[in-house]
C-alpha positions in Angstrom: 66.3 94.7 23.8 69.6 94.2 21.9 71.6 96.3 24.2 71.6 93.2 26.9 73.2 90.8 24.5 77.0 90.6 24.5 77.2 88.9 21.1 74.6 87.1 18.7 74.3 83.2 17.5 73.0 83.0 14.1 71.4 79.7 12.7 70.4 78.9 9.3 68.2 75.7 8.4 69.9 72.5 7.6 69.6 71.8 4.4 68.5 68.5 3.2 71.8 66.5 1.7 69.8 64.5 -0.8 70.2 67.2 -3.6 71.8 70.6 -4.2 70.6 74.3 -3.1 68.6 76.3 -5.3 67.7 80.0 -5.4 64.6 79.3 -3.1 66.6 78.3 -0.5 68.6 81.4 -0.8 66.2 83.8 -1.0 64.7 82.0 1.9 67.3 81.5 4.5 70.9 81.7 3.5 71.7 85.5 1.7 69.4 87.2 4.7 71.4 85.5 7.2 74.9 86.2 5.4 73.8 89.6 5.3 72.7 90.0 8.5 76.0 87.9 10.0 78.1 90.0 8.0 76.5 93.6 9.0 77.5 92.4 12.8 80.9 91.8 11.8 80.9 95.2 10.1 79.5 96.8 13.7 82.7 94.9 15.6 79.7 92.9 17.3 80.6 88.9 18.5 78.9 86.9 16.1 78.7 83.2 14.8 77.2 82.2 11.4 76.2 78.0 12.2 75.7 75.9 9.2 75.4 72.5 8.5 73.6 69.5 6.1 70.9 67.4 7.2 71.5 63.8 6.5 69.7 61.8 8.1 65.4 60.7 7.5 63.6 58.2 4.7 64.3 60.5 1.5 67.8 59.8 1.6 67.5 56.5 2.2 64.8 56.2 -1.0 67.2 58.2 -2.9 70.1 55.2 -1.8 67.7 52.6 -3.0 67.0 53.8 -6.4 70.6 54.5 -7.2 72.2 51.7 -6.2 74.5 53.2 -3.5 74.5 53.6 0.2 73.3 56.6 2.0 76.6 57.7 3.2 77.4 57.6 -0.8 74.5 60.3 -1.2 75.2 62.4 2.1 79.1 62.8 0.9 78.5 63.6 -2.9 75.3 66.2 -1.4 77.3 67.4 1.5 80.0 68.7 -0.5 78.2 70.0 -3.3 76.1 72.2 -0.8 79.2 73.4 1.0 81.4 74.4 -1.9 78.4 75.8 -3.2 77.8 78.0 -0.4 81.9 78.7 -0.1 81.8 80.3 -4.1 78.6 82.1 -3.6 80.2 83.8 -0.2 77.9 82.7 2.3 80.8 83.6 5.2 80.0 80.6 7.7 82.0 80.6 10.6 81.3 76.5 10.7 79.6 74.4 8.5 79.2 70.8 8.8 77.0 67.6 8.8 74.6 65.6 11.4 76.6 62.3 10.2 79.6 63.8 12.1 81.1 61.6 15.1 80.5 65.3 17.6 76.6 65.4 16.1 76.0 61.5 16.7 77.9 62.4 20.3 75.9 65.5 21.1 72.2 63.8 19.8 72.8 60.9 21.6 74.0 62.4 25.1 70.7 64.8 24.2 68.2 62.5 23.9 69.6 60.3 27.1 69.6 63.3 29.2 65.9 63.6 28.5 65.0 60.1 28.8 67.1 60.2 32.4 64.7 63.0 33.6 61.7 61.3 32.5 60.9 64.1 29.6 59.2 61.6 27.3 56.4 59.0 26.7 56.3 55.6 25.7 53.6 54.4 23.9 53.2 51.3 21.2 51.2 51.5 18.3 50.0 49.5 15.0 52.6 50.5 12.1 52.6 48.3 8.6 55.6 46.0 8.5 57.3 44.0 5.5 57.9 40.8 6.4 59.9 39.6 4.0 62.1 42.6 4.2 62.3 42.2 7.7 61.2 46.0 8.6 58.7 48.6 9.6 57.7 51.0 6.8 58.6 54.5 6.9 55.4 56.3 5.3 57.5 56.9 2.0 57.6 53.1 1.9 54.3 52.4 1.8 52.2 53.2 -1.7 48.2 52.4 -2.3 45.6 53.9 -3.6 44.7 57.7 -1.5 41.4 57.0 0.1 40.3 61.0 -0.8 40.9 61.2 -4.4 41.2 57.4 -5.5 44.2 58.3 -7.2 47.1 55.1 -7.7 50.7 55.6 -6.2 49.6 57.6 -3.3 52.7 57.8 -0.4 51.9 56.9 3.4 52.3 60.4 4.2 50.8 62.2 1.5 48.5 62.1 -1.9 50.4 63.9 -4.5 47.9 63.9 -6.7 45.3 65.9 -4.5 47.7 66.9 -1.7 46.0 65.4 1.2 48.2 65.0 4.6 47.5 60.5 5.3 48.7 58.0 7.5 50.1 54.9 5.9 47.5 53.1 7.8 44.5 55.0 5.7 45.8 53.7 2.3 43.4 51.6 0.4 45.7 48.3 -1.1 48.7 49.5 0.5 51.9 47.8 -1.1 55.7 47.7 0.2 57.8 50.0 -2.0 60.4 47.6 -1.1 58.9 44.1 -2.4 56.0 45.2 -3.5 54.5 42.4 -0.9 51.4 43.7 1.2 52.4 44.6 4.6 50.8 43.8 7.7 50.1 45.5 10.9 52.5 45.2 14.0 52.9 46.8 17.4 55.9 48.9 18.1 57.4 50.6 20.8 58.3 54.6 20.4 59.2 57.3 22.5 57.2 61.0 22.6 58.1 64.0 23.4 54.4 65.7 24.9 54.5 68.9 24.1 51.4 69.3 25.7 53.2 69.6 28.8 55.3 72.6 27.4 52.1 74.2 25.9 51.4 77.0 28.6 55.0 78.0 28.7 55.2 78.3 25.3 52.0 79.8 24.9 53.2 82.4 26.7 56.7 82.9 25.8 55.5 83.2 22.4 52.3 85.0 22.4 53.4 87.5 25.0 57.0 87.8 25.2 57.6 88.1 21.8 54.8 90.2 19.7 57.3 91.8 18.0 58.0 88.5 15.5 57.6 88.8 11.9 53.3 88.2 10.9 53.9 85.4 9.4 55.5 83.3 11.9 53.6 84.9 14.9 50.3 83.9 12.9 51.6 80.5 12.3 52.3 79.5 16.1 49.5 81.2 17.4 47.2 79.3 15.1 49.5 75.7 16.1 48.7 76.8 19.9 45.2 77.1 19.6 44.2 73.5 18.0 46.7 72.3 20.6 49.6 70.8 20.8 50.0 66.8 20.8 52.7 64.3 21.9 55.8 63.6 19.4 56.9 60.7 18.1 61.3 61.1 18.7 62.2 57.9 17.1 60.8 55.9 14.0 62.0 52.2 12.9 64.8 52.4 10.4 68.5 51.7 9.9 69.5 55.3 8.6 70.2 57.7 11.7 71.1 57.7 15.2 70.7 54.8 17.0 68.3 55.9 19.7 70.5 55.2 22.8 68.8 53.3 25.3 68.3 49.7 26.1 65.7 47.7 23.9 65.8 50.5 21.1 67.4 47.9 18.3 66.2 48.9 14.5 65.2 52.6 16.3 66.9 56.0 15.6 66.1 59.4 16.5 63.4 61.1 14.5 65.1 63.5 11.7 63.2 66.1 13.1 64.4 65.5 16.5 68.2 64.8 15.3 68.5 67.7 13.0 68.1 70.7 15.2 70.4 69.5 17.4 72.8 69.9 14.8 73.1 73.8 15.7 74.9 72.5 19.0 76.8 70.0 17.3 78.3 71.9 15.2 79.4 74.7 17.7 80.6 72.3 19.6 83.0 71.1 16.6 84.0 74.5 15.6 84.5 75.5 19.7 84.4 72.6 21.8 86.1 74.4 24.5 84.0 77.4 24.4 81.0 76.6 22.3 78.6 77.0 26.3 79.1 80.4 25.9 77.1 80.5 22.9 74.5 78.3 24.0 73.7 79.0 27.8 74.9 82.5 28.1 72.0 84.2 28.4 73.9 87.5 27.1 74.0 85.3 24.0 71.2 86.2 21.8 70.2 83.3 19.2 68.5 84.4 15.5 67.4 81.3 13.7 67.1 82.2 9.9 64.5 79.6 8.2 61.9 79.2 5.5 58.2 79.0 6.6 57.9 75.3 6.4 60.4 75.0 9.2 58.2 77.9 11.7 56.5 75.3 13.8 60.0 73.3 14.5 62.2 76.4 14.9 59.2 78.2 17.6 57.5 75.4 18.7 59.3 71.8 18.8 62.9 72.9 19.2 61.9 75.2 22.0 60.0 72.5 23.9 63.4 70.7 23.7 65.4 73.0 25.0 62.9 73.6 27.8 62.8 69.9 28.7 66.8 69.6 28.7 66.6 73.0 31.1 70.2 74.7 30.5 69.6 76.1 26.9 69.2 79.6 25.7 65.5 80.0 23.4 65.7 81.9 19.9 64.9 85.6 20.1 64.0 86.0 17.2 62.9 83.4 14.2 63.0 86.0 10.7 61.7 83.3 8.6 60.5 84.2 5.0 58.2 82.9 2.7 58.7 81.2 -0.7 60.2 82.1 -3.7 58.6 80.9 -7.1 60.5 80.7 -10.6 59.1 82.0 -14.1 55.4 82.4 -12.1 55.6 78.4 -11.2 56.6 77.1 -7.7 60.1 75.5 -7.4 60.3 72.1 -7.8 63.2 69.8 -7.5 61.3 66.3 -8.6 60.3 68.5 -11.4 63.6 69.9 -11.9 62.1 73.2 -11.9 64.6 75.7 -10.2 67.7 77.4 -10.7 70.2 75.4 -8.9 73.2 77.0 -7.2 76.2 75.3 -8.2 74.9 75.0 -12.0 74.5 79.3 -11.6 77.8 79.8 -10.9 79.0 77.4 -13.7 77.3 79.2 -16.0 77.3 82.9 -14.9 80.9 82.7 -13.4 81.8 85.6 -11.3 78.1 87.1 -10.9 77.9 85.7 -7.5 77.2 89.1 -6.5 74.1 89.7 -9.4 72.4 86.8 -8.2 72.9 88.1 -4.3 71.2 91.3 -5.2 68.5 90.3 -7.4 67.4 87.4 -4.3 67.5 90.4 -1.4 65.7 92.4 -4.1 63.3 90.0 -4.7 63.3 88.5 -1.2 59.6 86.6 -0.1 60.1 88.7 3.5 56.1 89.1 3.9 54.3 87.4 1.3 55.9 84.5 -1.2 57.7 86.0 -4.6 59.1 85.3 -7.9 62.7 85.0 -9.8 62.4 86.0 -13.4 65.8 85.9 -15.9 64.4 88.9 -17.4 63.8 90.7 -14.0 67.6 89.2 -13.2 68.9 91.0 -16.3 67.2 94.1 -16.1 68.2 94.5 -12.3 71.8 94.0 -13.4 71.7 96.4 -16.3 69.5 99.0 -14.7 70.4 99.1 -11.1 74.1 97.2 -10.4 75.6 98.7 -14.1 73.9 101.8 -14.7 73.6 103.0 -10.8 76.4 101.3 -8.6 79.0 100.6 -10.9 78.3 104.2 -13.1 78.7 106.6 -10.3 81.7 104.5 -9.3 83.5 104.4 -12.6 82.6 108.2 -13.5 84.1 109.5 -10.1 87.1 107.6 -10.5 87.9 108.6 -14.0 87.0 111.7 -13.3 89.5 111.4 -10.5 92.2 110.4 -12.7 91.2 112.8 -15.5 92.0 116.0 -13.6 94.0 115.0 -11.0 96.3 112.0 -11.8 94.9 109.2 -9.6 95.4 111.1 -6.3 92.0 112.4 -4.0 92.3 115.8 -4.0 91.8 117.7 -0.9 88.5 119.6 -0.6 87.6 123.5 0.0 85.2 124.2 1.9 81.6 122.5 1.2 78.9 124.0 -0.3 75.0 123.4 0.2 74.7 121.1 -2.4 78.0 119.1 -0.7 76.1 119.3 2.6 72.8 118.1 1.1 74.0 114.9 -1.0 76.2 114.0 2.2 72.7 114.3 4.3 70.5 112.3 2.0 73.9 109.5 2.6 73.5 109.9 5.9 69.7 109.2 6.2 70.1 106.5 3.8 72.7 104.7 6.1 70.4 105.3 8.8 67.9 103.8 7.3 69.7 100.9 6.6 71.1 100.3 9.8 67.6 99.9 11.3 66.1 97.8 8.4 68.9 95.4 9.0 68.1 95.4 12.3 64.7 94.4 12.2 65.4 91.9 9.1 64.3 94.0 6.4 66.9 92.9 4.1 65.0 94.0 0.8 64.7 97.6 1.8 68.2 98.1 3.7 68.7 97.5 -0.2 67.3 100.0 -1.3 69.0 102.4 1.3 72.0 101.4 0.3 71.5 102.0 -3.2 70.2 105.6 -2.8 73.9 106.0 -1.4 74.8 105.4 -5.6 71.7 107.2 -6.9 72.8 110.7 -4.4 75.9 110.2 -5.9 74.8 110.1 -9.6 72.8 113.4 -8.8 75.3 115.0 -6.9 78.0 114.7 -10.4 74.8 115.4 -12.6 74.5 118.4 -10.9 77.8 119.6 -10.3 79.5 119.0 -13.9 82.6 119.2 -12.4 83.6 118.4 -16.5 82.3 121.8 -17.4 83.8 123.8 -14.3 87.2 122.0 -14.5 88.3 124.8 -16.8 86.9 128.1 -15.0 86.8 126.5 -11.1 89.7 123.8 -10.6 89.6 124.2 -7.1 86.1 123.5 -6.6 86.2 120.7 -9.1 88.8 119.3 -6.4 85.6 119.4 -3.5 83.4 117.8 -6.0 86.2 114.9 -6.8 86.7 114.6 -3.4 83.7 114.1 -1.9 82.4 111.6 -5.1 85.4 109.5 -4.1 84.5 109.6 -0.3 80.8 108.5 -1.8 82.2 105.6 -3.2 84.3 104.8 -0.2 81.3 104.2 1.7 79.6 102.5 -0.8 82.4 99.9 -0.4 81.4 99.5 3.1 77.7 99.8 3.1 77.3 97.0 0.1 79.8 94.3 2.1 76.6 92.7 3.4 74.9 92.6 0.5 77.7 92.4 -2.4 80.7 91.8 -0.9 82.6 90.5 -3.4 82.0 93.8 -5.3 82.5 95.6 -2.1 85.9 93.9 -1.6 87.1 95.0 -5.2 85.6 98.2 -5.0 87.8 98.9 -1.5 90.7 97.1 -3.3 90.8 100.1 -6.5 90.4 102.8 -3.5 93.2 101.0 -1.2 91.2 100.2 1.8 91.8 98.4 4.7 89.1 96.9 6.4 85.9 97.9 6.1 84.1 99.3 10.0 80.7 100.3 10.0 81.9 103.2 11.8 83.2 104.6 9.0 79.8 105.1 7.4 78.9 108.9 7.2 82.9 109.7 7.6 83.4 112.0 4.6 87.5 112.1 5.3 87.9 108.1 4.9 89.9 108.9 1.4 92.7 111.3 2.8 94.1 113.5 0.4 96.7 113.1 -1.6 96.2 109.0 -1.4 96.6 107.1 -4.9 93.5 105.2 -6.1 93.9 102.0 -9.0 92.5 103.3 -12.6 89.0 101.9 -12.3 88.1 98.2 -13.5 84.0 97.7 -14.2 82.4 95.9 -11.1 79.3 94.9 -12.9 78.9 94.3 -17.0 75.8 94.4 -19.2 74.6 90.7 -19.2 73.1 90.2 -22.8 69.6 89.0 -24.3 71.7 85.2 -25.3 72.6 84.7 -21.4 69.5 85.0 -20.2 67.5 83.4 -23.3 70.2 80.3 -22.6 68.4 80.0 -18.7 64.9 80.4 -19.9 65.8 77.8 -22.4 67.3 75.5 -20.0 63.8 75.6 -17.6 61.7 75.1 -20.8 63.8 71.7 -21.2 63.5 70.7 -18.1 59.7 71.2 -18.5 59.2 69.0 -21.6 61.8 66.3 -20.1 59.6 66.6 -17.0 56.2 66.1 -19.1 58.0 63.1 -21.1 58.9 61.4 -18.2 55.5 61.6 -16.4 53.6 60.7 -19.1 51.3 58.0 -18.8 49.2 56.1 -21.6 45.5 56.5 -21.3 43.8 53.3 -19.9 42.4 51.0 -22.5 39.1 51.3 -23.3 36.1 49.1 -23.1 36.6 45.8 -24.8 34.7 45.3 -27.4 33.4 41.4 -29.2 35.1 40.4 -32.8 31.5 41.6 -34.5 32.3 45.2 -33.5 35.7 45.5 -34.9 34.8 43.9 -38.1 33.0 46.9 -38.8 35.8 49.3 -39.1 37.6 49.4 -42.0 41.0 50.0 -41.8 42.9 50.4 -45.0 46.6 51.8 -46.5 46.7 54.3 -49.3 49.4 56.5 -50.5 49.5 60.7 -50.1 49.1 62.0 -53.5 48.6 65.6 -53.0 48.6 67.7 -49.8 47.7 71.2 -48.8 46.9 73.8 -45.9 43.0 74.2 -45.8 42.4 78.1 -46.2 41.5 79.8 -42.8 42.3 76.5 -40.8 45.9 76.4 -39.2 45.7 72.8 -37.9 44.3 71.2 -41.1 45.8 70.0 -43.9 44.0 68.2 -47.0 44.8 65.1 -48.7 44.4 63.3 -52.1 44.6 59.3 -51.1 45.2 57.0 -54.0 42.6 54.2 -52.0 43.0 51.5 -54.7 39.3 52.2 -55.2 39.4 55.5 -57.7 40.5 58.1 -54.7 39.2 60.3 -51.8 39.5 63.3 -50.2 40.7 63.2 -46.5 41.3 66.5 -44.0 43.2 66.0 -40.8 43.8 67.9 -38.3 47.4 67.4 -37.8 49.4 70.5 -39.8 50.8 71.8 -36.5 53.2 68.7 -37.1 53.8 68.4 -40.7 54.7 70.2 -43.8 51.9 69.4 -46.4 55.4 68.4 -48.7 56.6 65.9 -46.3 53.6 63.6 -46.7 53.7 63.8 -50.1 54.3 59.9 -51.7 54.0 58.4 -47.9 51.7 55.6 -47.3 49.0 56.2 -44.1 46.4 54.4 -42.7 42.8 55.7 -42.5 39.3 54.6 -41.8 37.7 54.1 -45.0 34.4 53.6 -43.6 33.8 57.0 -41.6 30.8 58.7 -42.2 31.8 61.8 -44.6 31.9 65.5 -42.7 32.9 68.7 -44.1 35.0 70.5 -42.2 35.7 74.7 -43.6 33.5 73.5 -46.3 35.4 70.5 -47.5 34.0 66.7 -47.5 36.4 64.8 -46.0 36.0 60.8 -46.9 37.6 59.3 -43.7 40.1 59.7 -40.7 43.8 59.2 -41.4 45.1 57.6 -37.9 48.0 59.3 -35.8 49.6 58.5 -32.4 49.1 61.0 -30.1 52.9 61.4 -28.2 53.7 62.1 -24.4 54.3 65.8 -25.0 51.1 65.8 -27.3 52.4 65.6 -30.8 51.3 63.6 -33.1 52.9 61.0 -35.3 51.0 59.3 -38.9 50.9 55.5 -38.7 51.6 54.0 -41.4 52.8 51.2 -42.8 56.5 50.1 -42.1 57.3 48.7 -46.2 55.1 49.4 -49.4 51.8 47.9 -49.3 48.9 48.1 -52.7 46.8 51.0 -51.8 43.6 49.9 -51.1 45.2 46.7 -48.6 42.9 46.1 -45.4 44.5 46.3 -42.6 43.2 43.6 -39.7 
């Protein structure tokens, strides 16, 4: 199939420009399609790598409301965060750019029109919720009330957080304007649909037939979409954040984020080629990859594709490799949670381990089922795999190399079985590479690429050229040789995967430009050519680096809890009779002490005013028994007694019980006569 494609457009989803990139969206998207963009550059192949931020849609605009600023203020700080982010961690985009650029709002608009002009959509009016003292339809994220499933308070117009059910903001019980907090009322408006009900056969087919050979998941996910059937589109919403939609009687509408976005792939190969950028997109000897996560499948297969149909001159995606999730520490990722390893804070804190964090994702990459980022599964990958594999065989043939022969690649005699057989298992590894690569197998082209390292630490285990040097210089020279020729096409096999490792690594050897060509060339060190002393490309990363991230994620976790925290509703009211009968009094600590064979209870002496009592309480999780010594609490002096590990206790000293469940001794704030009712 790949033989009719002159060159290959490669996509990757639009991030959202109302926060920064994390390791999920790496693992997801971004390293596979680096690695895949930068194994077609390797093969001399025509490729483009299309980036760009997403900035447009109601979560930016929320975001802008909280803070204080404007949108544009959130899509510029987000925007170049993201980019610079993807810059340092070598993500080699040939283009990346934004959907609030003047050639997106351009390409969108003229889009959209074209469709309109050919009669491609729907108009239909409907009842939305509208504030009318802010003057505006509600976007669902404006609208709160209580979810109509679960009951639960504070549920969004498009979704219960609480039990996770999919709503309309129309099914909300007490629904309330996030922006006055006024109730809103109903109000027809006019929108425009794309029906992809029309496209729906054509698709069906495209899809189902024409391309069986789709990763499971995503072939699963649009055959199931297919077969409830598909339903008209809304293209435009109400709101002042977007592209205006571009036809008369559209004031207060812009196009739909969803519908805007993906036209952003055009956009921005129009900015980066706007003489040429047809070629890319109509050609049908252009083939188009879309890398994505599985919560874009349905927009990337589905909805994009019914656009491109409508519009009639676009090339569809081939192929759509999209993976599943990545989870952190055993926990999904979560940004309002502030659980996730965040890009540009990685390489702050790990600088120059852009490459680590590249391997451990494609090791770890969610290709058929979702998967989990662990710092101790990081660490041990580094220290096992990149330091004690890679960078070993490297640094021992290179010594080695310098050792015996003074820096220069010796030339080789004539090779033995055991030459023949490491330089076959190379050979079957690149092989095996090549295809996994091919078919988006990322994780295991890996691996392949690694038993390139792990032949060559056999092939010097095996050969002791240290032991022969003295009785067999001359084969000691083949061995060299052909260790250093290893390593040469270790340099070109890891440029997808590591390449700024790769690009040191070819830098000590003096190498030009790395071809996949060259792979399984055993001559690409000539002899007699000078190589650098060896440098280490990958160090031991210690128990205190990783201890540091775990600590950092636990935080974030407590600051989470804290800040979600909620005090339990009040309880029934009670009349003044009732609370006359508890007696609330202060007395002062006079002895404390850990009750035997009970870790959360501690024992007190209470000087009551009234000759003393014995009191245990369960709080010695949270104090030191010398601590309360000499403090003044207040307890309930008229709780029935209960013996609790065999001692009476006479009352209940009171605590406060904290957001992160702590708990805190009331007492008194100045000294009051023990024995003093409180009331």
């Amino acid at each position: 199939m790949e033989n009719k494609f002159k060159r290959t457009l490669i996509t990757t989803a639009l991030p959202y420009a109302n926060g920064p990139v994390h390791i999920g969206h790496l693992a997801g998207v971004y390293v596979p399609a680096d690695i895949y963009a930068r194994y077609k550059r390797l093969r001399g192949e025509e490729v483009l790598l299309i980036g760009g931020s997403d900035e447009h849609g109601v979560p930016i605009t929320i975001k802008a409301k909280n803070e204080g600023v404007t949108p544009q203020d959130i899509v510029d700080r987000y925007h170049s965060i993201i980019k610079k982010s993807f810059e340092d961690l070598g993500i080699s985009f040939d283009v990346y750019s934004r959907t609030t650029s003047s050639t997106h709002r351009e390409t969108a608009s003229d889009f959209f029109r074209k469709l309109y002009d050919k009669g491609e959509f729907i108009e239909k009016t409907s009842m939305q919720l509208y504030d009318e003292e802010a003057g505006q339809f509600l976007a669902d994220r404006y609208v709160t009330g209580t979810c109509p499933h679960c009951g639960a308070e504070g549920a969004y117009g498009d979704q219960c957080e609480k039990c996770g059910t999919s709503l309309n903001a129309t099914d909300l019980i007490n629904p309330r304007s996030a922006i006055t907090g006024n109730v809103p009322v109903l109000r027809e408006t006019k929108h425009w649909y794309l029906p992809l009900d029309k496209w729906e056969p054509e698709l069906r087919r495209w899809i189902l037939e024409e391309h069986k050979e789709w990763k499971p998941n995503v072939y699963g996910q649009c055959k199931s979409w297919l077969d409830m059937g598909l339903q008209p589109r809304a293209v435009s919403r109400d709101l002042d954040w977007g592209i205006p939609v571009p036809v008369e009687g559209a004031d207060g509408k812009v196009l739909y984020v969803w519908f805007d976005a993906p036209i952003g792939y055009i956009s921005n190969t129009r900015e980066l080629l706007p003489d040429s950028w047809e070629k890319w997109w109509k050609d049908p000897e252009t083939r188009m990859i879309h890398f994505i996560g599985k919560d874009n499948i349905v927009f990337h297969c589905i909805v994009f594709p019914a656009m491109l149909k409508a519009e009639g001159s676009y090339n569809l995606p081939d192929n759509v490799p999209a993976n599943e999730f990545l989870n952190l520490e055993d926990d999904k990722i979560s940004t309002s949670r502030n659980w996730a390893v965040w890009l540009h804070e990685y390489l702050q804190e790990l600088p120059g381990k852009q490459d680590v964090l590249r391997y451990v994702l494609t090791a770890n990459a969610p290709e058929t089922k979702d998967n989990n980022f662990t710092w101790k599964d990081f660490q041990a990958r580094n220290n096992s795999e990149l330091v004690a594999i890679l960078g070993n065989f490297v640094n021992r043939a290179m010594v080695l190399c310098h050792k015996y022969f003074e820096g220069r690649v010796p030339e080789a005699g004539e090779w033995q079985e055991i030459d023949l057989t490491t330089m076959q298992d190379a050979d079957k590894a690149i092989e095996r590479m090549a295809d996994n690569i091919e078919h988006f197998h990322f994780r295991e082209a890996l691996k392949d690429a690694m038993d390139i390292a792990r032949a060559g630490n056999k092939y010097l285990a095996d050969t002791e050229p240290w032991k022969l040097i003295k009785t067999d210089e001359a084969r000691v020279r083949t061995i060299i040789n052909l260790a250093l020729q290893l390593c040469a096409n270790l340099a070109i096999a890891f440029e997808p995967f590591t390449p700024f490792m790769a690009t040191e690594l070819r830098r000590q050897l003096h190498l030009g430009d790395p071809s996949w060509d060259q792979l399984g060339n055993w001559h690409i060190l000539p002899a007699g050519a000078e190589i650098d002393k060896p440098s280490l490309l990958f160090e031991k990363i210690e128990d205190e680096v990783v201890e540091a991230q775990v600590k950092k994620l636990q935080d974030a976790k407590k600051a989470n809890e804290l800040k979600a925290w909620e005090p339990e509703k009040v309880a029934d009211t009670i009349d003044f009779e009732t609370f006359e009968k508890l007696d609330v009094r202060v007395g002062t600590v006079l002895e404390c002490s850990k009750v035997k064979k009970a870790d959360k209870l501690l024992q007190f002496r209470i000087d009551d005013g009234m000759g003393g009592r014995t009191i245990v309480s369960g709080i010695a999780k949270y104090y030191q028994p010398e601590d309360l010594i000499g403090k003044q609490v207040c307890f309930v002096a008229n709780f029935a007694p209960r013996k609790l590990k065999g001692v009476e206790s006479q009352g209940m000293i009171l605590s406060a019980v904290n957001a992160d469940g702590s708990l805190t001794v009331i007492g008194p704030t100045g000294p009051v006569t023990p024995g003093a009712r409180v009331g």
